[in-house]
C-alpha positions as CSV (number, residue, x, y, z in Angstrom):
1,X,6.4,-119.6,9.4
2,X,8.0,-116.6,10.8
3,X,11.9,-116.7,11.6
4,X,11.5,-115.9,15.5
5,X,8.6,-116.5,17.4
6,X,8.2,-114.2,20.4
7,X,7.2,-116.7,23.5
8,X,8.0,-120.3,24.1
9,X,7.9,-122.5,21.0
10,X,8.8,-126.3,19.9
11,X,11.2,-128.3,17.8
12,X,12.0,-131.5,16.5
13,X,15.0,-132.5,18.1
14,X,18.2,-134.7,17.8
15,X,20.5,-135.8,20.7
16,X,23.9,-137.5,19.8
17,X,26.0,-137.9,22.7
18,X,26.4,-134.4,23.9
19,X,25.4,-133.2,20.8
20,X,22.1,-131.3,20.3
21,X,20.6,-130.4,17.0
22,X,17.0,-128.3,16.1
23,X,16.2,-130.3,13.2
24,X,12.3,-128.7,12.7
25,X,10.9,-125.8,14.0
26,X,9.7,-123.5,15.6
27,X,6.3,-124.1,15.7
28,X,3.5,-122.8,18.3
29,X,2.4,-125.6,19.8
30,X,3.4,-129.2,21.0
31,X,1.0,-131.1,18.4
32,X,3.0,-129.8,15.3
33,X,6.3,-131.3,16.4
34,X,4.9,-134.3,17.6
35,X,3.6,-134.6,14.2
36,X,6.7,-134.5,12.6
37,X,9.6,-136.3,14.4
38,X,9.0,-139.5,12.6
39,X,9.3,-138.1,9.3
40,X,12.6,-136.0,10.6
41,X,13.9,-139.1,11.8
42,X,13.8,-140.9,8.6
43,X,15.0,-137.7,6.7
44,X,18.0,-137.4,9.1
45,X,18.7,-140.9,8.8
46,X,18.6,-141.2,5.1
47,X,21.2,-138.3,5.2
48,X,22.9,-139.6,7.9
49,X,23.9,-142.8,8.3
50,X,24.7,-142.6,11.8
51,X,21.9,-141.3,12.5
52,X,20.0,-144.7,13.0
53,X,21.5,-144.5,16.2
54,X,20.3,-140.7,17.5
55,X,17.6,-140.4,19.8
56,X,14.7,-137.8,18.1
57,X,12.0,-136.1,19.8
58,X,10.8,-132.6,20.9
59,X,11.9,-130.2,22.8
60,X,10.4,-126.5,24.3
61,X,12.6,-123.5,23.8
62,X,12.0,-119.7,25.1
63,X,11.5,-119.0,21.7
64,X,12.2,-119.3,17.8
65,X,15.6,-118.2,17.3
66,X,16.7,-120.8,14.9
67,X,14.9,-122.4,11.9
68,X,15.7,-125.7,11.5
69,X,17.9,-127.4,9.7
70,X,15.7,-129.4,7.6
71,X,13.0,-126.9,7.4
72,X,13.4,-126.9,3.8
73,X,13.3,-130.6,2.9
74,X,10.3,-131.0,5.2
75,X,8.9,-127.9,3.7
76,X,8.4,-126.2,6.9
């Protein structure tokens, strides 16, 4: 996967509160988040204790920007 995508992309995502995380990504389509935000969601909470209790899913972004931050233990 590149670093930046040029064009809209998605994530797997993590909202705490106010607090918003990228915790996959980017990736071109939709399907390959979707595809992933279980197995984020266990990572994060195995890291994380509190985590059991942040709301994961996906989200669309103008484009790839960020890598996210557990790219490498998902091996994205």
């Amino acid at each position: 996967m590149a670093d930046w995508i040029n064009g809209p992309c998605f994530y797997v995502s993590c909202v705490d509160g106010d607090k918003f995380v990228l915790l996959a990504g980017p990736f071109r389509t939709h399907q390959e988040a979707l595809d992933l935000v279980d197995k984020a969601a266990k990572l994060a909470c195995k890291l994380d204790r509190k985590a059991a209790f942040y709301s994961f899913g996906t989200v669309k972004m103008a484009d790839g920007h960020k890598q996210g931050i557990l790219n490498k233990y998902l091996g994205v």
